[in-house]
LUMLO-169728 format. One line per 8 residues: their letters; for each residue z, y, x of C-alpha. Coordinates in pm, 1 decimal, decimal comma. Layout:
N
a = Z/Y/X | ...
***
This chain:
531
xxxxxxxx = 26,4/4779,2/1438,4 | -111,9/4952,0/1124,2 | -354,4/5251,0/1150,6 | -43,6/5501,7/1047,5 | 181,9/5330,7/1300,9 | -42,2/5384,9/1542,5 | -67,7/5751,9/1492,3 | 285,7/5789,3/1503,8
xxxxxxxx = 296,8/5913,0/1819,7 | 118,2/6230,1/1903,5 | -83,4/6150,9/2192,0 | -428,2/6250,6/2315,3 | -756,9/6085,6/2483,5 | -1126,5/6101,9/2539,5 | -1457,3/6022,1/2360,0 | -1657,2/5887,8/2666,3
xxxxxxxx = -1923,2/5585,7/2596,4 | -1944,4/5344,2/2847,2 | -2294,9/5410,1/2937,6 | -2196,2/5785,1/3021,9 | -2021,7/5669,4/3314,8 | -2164,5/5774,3/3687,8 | -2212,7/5351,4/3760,9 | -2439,2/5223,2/4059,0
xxxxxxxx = -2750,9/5109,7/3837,8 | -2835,7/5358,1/3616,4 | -2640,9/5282,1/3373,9 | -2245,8/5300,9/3292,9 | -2055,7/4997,8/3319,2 | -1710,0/4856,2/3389,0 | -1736,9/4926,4/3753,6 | -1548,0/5145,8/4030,9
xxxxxxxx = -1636,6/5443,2/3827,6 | -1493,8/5346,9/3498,3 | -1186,0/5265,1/3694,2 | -1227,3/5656,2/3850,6 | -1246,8/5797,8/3480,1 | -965,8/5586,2/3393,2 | -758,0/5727,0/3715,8 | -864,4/6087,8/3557,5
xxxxxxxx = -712,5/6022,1/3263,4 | -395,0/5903,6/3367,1 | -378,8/6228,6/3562,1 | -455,9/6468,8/3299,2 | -165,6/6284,9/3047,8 | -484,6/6159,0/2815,3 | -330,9/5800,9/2643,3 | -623,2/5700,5/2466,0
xxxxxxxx = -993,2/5612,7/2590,4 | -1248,1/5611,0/2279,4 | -1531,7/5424,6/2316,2 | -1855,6/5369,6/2120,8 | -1964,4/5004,3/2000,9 | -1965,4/4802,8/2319,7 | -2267,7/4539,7/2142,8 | -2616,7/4493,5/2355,4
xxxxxxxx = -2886,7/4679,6/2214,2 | -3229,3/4687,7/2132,5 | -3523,3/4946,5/2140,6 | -3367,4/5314,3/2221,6 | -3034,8/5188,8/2350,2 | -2783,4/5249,2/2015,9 | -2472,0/5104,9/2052,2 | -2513,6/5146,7/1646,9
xxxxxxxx = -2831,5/4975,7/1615,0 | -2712,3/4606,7/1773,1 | -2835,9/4260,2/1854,4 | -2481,1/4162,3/1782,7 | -2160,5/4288,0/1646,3 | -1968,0/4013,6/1847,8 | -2168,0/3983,6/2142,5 | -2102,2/4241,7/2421,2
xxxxxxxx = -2345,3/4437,1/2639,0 | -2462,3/4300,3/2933,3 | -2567,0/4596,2/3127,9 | -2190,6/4686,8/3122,7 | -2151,3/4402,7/3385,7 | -2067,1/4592,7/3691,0 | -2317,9/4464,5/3978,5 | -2057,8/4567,0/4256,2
xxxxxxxx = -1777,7/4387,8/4070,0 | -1987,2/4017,8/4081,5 | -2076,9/4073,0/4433,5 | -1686,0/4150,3/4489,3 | -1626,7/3862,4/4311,4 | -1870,7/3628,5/4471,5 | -2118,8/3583,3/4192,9 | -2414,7/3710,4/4373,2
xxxxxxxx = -2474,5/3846,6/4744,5 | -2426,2/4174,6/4781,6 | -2782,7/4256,2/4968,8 | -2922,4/4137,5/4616,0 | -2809,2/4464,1/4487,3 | -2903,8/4684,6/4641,2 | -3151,2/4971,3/4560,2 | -3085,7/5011,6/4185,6
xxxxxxxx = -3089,4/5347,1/4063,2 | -2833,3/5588,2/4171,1 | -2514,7/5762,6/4020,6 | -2664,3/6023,0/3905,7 | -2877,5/6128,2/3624,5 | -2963,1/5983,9/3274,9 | -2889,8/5652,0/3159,8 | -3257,2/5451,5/3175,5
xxxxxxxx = -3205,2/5146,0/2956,0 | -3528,9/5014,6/3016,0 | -3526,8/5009,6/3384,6 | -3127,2/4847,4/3378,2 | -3316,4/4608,2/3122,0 | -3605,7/4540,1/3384,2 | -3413,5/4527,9/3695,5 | -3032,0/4462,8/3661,2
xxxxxxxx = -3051,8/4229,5/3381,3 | -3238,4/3964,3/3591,5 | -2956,0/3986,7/3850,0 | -2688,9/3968,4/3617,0 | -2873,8/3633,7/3442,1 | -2822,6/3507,8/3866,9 | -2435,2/3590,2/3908,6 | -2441,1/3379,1/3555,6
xxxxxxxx = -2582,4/3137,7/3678,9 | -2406,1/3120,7/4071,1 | -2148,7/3086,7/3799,5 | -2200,5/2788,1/3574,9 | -2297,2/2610,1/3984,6 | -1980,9/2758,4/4164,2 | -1696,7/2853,2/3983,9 | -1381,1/2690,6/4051,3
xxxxxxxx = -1217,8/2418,7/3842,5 | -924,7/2697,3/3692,5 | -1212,4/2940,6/3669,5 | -1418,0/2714,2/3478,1 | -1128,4/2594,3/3258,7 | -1094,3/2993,8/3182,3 | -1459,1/2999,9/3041,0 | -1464,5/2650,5/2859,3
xxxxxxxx = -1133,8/2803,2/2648,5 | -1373,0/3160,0/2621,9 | -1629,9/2936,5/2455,7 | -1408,2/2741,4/2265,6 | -1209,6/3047,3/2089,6 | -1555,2/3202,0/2041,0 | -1751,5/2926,4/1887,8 | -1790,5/3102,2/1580,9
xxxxxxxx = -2068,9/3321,9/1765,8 | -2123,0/3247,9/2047,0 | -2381,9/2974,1/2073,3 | -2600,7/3134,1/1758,5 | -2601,0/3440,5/1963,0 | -2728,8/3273,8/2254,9 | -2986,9/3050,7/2088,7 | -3133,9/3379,0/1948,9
xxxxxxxx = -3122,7/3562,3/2282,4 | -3316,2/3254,6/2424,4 | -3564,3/3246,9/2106,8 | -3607,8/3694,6/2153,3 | -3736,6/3594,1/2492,6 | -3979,5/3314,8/2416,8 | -4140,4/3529,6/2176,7 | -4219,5/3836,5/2386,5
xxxxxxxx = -3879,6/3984,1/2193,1 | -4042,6/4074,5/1870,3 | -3793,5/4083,5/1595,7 | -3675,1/3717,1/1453,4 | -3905,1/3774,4/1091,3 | -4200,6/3769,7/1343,4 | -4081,4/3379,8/1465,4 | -4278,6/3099,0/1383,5
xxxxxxxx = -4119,4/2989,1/985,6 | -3880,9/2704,8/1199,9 | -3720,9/2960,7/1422,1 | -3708,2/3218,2/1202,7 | -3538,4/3016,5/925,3 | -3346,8/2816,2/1141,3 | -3470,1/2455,7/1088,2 | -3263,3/2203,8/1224,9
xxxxxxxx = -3562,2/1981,7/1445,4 | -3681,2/2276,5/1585,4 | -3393,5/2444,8/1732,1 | -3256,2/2104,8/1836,8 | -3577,9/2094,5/2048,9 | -3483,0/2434,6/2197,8 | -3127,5/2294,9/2253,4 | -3288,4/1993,3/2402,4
xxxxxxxx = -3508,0/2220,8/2677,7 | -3345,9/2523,7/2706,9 | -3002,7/2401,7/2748,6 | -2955,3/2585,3/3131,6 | -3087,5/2944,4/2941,8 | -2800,3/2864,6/2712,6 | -2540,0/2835,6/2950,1 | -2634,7/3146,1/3119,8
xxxxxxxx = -2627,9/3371,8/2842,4 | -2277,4/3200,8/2740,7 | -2150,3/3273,9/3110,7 | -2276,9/3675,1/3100,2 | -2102,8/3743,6/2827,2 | -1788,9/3549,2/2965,2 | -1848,9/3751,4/3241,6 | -1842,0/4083,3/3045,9
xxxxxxxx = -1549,5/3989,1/2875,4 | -1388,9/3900,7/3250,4 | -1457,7/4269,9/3341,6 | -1335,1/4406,7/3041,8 | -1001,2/4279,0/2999,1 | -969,0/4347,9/3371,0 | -1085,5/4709,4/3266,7 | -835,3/4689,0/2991,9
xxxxxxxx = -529,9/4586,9/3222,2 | -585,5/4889,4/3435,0 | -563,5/5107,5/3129,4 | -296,9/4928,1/2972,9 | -41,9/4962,2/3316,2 | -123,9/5330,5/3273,1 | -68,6/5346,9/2928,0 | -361,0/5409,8/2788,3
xxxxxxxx = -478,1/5253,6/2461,8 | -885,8/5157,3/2411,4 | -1001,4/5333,2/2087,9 | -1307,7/5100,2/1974,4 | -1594,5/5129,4/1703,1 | -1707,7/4938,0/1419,0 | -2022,1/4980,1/1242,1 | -1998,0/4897,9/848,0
xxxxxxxx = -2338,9/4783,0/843,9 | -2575,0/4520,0/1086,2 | -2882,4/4583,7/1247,3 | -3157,7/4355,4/1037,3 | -3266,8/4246,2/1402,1 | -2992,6/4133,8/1475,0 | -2793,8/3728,1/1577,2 | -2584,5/3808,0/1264,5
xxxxxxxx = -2891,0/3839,3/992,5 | -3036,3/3597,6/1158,8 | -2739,5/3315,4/1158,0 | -2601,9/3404,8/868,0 | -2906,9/3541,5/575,5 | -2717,4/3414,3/283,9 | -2484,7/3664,5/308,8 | -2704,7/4008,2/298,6
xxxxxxxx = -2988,7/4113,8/28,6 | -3302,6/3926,9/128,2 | -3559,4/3791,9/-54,9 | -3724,3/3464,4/-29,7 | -3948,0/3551,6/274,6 | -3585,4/3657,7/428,0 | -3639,2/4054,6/386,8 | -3448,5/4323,5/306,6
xxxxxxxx = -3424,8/4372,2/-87,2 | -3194,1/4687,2/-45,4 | -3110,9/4856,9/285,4 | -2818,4/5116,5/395,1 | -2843,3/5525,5/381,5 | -2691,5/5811,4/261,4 | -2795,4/6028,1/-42,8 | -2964,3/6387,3/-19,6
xxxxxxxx = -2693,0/6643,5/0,9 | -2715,2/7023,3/150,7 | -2786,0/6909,9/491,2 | -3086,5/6702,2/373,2 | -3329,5/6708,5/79,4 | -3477,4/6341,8/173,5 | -3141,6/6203,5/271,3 | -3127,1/5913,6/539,5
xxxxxxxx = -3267,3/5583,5/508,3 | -3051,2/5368,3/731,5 | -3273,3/5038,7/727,5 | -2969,1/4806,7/772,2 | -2957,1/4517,5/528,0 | -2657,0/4494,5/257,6 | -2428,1/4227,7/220,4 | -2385,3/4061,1/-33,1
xxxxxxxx = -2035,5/4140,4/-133,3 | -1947,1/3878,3/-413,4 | -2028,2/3623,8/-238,2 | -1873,3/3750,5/108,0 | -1540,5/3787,9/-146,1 | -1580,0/3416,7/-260,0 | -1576,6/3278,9/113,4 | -1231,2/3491,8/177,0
xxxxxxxx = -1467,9/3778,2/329,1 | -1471,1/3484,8/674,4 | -1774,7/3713,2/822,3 | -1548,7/3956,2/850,8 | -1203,4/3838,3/931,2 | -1453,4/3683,5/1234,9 | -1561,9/4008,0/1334,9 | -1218,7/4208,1/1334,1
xxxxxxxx = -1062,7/3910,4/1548,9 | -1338,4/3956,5/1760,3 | -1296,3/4347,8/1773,2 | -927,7/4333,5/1870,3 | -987,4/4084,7/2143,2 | -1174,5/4416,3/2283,8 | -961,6/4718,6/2120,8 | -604,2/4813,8/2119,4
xxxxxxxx = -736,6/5044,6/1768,2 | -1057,9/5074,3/1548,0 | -1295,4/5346,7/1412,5 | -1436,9/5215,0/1123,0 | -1763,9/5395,4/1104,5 | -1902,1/5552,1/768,6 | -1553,9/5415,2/571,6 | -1700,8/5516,3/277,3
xxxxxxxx = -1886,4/5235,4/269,9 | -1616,0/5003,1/234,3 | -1544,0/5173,0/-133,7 | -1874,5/5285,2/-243,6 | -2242,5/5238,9/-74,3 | -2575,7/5398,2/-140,7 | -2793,1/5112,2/-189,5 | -3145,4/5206,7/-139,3
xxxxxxxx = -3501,6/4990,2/-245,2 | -3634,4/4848,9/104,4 | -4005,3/4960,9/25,9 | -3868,5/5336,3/-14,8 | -3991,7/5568,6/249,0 | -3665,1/5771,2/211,9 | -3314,7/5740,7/66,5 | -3399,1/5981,0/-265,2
xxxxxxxx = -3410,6/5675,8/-491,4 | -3093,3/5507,1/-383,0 | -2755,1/5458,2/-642,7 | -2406,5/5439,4/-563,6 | -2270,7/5079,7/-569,4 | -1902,5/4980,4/-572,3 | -1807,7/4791,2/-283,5 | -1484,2/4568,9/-286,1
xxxxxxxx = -1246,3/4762,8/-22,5 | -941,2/4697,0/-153,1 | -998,6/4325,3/-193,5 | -1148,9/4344,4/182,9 | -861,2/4502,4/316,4 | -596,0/4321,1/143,9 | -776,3/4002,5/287,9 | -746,4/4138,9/663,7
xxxxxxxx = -383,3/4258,3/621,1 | -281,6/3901,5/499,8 | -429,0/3773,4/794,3 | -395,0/4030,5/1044,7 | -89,8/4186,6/960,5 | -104,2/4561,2/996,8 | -419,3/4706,8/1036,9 | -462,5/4921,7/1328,4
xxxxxxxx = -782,7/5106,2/1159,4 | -939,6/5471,3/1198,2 | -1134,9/5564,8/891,6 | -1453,2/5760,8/956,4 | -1387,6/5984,6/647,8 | -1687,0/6244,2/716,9 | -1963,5/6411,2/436,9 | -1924,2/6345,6/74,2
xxxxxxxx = -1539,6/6212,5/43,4 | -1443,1/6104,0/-345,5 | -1072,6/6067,7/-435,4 | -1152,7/5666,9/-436,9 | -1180,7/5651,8/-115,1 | -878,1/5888,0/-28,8 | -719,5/5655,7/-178,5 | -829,2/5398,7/-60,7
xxxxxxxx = -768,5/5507,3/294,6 | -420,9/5643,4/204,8 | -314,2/5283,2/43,9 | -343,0/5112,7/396,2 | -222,0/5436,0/578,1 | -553,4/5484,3/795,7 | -565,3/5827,7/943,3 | -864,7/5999,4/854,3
xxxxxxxx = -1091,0/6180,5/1077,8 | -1111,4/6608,6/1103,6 | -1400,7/6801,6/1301,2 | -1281,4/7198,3/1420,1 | -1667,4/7210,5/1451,2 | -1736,8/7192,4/1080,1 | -1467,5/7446,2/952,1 | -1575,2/7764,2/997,3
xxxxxxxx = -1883,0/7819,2/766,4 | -1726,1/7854,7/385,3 | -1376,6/7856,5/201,6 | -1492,2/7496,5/110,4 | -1500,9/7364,5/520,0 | -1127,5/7451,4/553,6 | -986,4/7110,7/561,5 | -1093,8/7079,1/868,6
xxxxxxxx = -942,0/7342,5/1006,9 | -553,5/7284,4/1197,6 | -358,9/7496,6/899,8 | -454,4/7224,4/622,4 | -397,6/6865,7/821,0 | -157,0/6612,2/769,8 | 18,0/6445,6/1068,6 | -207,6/6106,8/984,3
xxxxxxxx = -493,1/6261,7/1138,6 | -704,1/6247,9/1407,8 | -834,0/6562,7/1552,1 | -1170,3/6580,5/1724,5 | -1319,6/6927,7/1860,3 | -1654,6/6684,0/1774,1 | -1817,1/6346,5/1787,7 | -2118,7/6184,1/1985,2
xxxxxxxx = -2354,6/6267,9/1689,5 | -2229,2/6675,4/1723,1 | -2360,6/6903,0/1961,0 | -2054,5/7008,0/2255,3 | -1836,8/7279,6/2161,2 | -2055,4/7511,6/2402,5 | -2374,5/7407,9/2272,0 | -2247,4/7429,5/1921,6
xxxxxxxx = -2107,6/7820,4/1971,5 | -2466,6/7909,9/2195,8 | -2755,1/7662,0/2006,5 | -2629,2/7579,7/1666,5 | -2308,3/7843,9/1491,8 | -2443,7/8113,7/1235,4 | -2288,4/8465,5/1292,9 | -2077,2/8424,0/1024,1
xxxxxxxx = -1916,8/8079,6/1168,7 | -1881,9/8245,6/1480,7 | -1718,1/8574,9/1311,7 | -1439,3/8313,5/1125,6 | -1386,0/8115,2/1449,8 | -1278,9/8443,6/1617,0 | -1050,7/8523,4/1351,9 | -921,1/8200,0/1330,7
xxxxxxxx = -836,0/8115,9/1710,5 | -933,0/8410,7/1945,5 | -1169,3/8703,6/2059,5 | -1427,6/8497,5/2245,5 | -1537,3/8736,5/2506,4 | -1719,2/8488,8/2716,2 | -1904,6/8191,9/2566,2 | -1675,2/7915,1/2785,2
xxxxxxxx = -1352,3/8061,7/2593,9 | -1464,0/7885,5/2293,4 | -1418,1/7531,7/2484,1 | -1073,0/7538,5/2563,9 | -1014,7/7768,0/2254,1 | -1090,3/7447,3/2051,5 | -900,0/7211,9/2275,3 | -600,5/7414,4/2204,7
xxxxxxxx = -600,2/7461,1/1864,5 | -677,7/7076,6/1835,2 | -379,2/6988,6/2054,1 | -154,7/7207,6/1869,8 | -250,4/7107,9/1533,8 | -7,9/6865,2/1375,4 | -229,3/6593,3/1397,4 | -110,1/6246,7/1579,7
xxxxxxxx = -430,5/6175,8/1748,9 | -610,6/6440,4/1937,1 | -979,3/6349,5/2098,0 | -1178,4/6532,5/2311,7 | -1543,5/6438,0/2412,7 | -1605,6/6390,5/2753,8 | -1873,8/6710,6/2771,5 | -1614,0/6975,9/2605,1
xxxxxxxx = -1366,4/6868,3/2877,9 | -1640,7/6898,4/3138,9 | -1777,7/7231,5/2951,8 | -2099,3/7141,2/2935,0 | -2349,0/7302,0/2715,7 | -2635,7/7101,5/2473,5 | -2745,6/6950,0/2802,0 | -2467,5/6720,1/2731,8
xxxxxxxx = -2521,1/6596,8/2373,0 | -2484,4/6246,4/2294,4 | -2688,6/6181,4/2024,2 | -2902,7/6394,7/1761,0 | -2917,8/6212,7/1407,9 | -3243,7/6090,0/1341,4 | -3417,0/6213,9/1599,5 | -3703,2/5956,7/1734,7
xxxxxxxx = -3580,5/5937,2/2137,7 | -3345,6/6141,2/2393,8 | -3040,2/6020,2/2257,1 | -2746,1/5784,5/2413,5 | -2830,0/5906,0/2775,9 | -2616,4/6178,9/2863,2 | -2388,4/6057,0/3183,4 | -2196,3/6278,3/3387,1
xxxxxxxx = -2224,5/6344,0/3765,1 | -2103,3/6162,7/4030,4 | -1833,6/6433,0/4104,3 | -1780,5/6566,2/3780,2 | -1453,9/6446,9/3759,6 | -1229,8/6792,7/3939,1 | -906,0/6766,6/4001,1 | -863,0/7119,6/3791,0
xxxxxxxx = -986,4/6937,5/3429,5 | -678,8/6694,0/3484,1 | -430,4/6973,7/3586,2 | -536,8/7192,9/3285,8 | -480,4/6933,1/3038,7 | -214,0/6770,6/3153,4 | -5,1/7109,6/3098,3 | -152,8/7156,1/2777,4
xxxxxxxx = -84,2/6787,5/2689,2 | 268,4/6859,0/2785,5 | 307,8/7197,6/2538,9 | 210,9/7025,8/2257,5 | 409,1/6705,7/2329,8 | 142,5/6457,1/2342,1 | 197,5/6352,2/2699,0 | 467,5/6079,4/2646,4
xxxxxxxx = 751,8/6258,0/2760,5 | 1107,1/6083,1/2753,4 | 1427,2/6209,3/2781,8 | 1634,5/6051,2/3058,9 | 1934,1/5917,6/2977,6 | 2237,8/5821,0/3110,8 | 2514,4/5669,8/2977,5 | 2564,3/5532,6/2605,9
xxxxxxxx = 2642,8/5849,3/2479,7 | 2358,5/6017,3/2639,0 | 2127,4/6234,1/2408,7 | 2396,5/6245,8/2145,2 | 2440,6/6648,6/2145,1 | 2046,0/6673,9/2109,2 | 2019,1/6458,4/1803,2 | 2349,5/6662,5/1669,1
xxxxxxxx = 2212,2/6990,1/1735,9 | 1853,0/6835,1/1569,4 | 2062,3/6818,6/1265,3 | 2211,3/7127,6/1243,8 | 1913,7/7256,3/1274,1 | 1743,8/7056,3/1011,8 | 2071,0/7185,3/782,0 | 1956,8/7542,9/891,2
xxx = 2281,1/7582,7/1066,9 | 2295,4/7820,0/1371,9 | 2347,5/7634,8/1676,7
***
């Protein structure tokens, strides 16, 4: 299903990260709560769940920042779930960290980890001969990744998890005699990590099921770039701008622009693109397979990217002294088409925006992405405003790198945004009108795909923010409370989502001639005819 197919339906869901969820263990995972949220959306008429990169991640917990863009996380392994299932006893899980408050990454990292790594392996010594025969085929059709990304999971942790440049030369530049010798001893760490992340994809597609008998769709995330510590720079160097001790030559950013005089230096190594075209782009026809194994649809983050990229010297401080360098998008996306068939893509179309890659979006009918947030300072921000969007579009009060609709309107609008979003939806005579102000002029708009973040749905304030670009720590925490999830959220937008006719609704029909004086008196009215 193409991107524009896929918005050919006006429906509606929520931007909610999996770590945001109110799990047993501090952290949000694929446990009885995510099956609650899931329940909450099928109540409020909400088809589509968006979710941030679902890769394990290093220091400060950035699903954008990865060890992997194949692997998946696995403090999203819900404890309850493997004692349910057998994998470990349930009295070995008991008194983790509650439901409630922030996420605490390195606490799940100190204390659940190890007792996931022990349901692994109860696993590999238990599991039944069909069971078994389900992970031997999730190794097989994952080969491709799967045993580098283990191998360097096994290597992070004999060397005190320093990044892999910091390895001994062997290990760091992958010399056949010496990882055979950590094949050769290591070979029961290597299972384990192979049978966690079988076991996170187990809970996932269970996860997945659920949503999928309700009718709601998984909305997933794509990075353009890798993190340089990362299994991918790692296995596969030749492919990204390093120099003969294997580091960065040019790293990822974004230029300076109004928001910033410095711009941002992104750090993440470049591919080389001409030689990723000469190889069929395989890296990453790989990595989409592996993204719709977890996905129903995908947000390709920073899409410009994919038609130009600000290349920037690594030994720059900041992203001043970057150029623009073409990248090969329509080559790339030709080459997943012909493989994939129609590509079922969201393009991350935010900031600067040529006509290149308009059109480059437009040619493989990706609906691009519109904040209400930004469109209220200057004559300039009105595309993102309801009046000037196409139906290709997906609508988003804001992101997890915004502030909430409350915290915008209280922390962060001038006077003269707030003045113009008055004018534009209502009088705002108490600061919570502006939540559901937003969430109704997004559901109205024309727009196919309407997403709300979890926070503007639960009207919270800054409290709630997700993440604040570039700032050093505090970010990717935010969960909500155990009984956040009222009844009266679902009720209110589940009549809203029926108003604007995202809910799904169908006709019932009887007969083979039922619905035939609808479509007639459709017509006349298309003809301008009075009915």
């Amino acid at each position: 299903m193409s991107g524009e197919a896929m918005n050919a339906d006006r429906l509606s869901g929520v931007l909610l990260h999996v770590t945001s969820l109110p799990s047993y263990g501090g952290v949000g995972d694929f446990g009885p709560a995510a099956y609650a949220f899931v329940d909450f959306l099928a109540a409020a008429k909400q088809r589509l769940w968006q979710v941030l990169p679902l890769s394990p991640t290093g220091y400060g917990g950035s699903p954008y920042s990865a060890l992997s863009a194949f692997a998946g996380n696995p403090l999203f392994i819900s404890l309850e779930r493997l004692a349910q299932d057998g994998w470990i006893a349930a009295e070995r899980i008991q008194g983790l960290a509650g439901h409630d408050g922030p996420a605490d990454f390195v606490e799940a990292m100190r204390i659940k980890l190890p007792l996931v790594e022990e349901a692994a392996a109860n696993f590999l010594d238990r599991a039944p001969d069909d069971v078994r025969a389900r992970f031997q085929k999730f190794c097989k059709d994952n080969i491709s990744w799967l045993s580098d990304y283990a191998l360097f999971n096994v290597l992070r942790r004999m060397h005190g998890y320093v990044s892999w440049i910091d390895w001994p030369a062997d290990y760091a530049r992958r010399k056949s005699d010496a990882l055979t010798a950590v094949l050769n001893s290591h070979g029961r760490e290597l299972a384990i990590e192979q049978a966690v992340q079988f076991l996170f994809n187990e809970q996932w597609c269970a996860l997945r099921t659920y949503c999928a008998e309700r009718k709601i769709r998984i909305l997933g995330d794509v990075a353009i770039f890798v993190n340089y510590d990362s299994a991918d720079v790692w296995t596969h160097p030749e492919i990204f701008e390093l120099d003969e001790d294997l580091k960065p030559t040019r790293v990822s950013g974004v230029p300076p622009d109004y928001f910033s005089v410095t711009g941002q230096r992104w750090g993440n190594p470049l591919y080389k693109w001409g030689l990723m075209k000469e190889r069929g782009f395989d890296w990453w026809v790989a990595r989409i397979r592996r993204a719709l194994t977890l996905y129903d649809s995908i947000r390709l983050d920073h899409f410009r990217g994919f038609e130009a990229y600000w290349s920037i010297p690594a030994d720059e401080p900041t992203a001043i002294n970057g150029l623009w360098v073409k990248a090969p998008g329509h080559e790339l996306f030709d080459r997943l088409r012909e493989v994939f068939g129609n590509l079922p893509f969201v393009a991350e179309d935010l900031g600067l925006i040529t006509p290149e890659v308009d059109e480059l979006r437009e040619h493989f009918g990706m609906p691009g992405m519109r904040i209400l947030q930004f469109g209220f300072s200057d004559r300039g921000s009105h595309l993102y405003l309801p009046h000037r969007f196409v139906q290709n579009t997906v609508v988003y009060t804001g992101t997890h790198d915004n502030n909430t609709t409350l915290g915008w309107w209280r922390d962060d609008a001038s006077e003269m945004e707030r003045s113009h979003a008055q004018t534009y939806l209502q009088t705002i005579e108490h600061e919570g009108d502006i939540v559901w102000a937003m969430m109704r002029a997004a559901a109205r708009s024309v727009a196919n795909l309407c997403i709300f973040p979890m926070q503007d749905v639960l009207h919270l304030g800054s409290e709630g923010r997700m993440n604040t670009p570039a700032a050093g720590a505090g970010n990717w925490t935010w969960r909500y409370g155990l009984n956040a999830l009222h009844p009266d959220f679902a009720t209110k937008l589940a009549a809203l989502m029926e108003m604007t006719d995202r809910d799904g609704y169908e006709a019932p029909k009887e007969g083979g001639e039922a619905g035939e004086p609808t479509e007639e008196a459709h017509k006349r009215a298309e003809l301008g005819s009075s009915v």
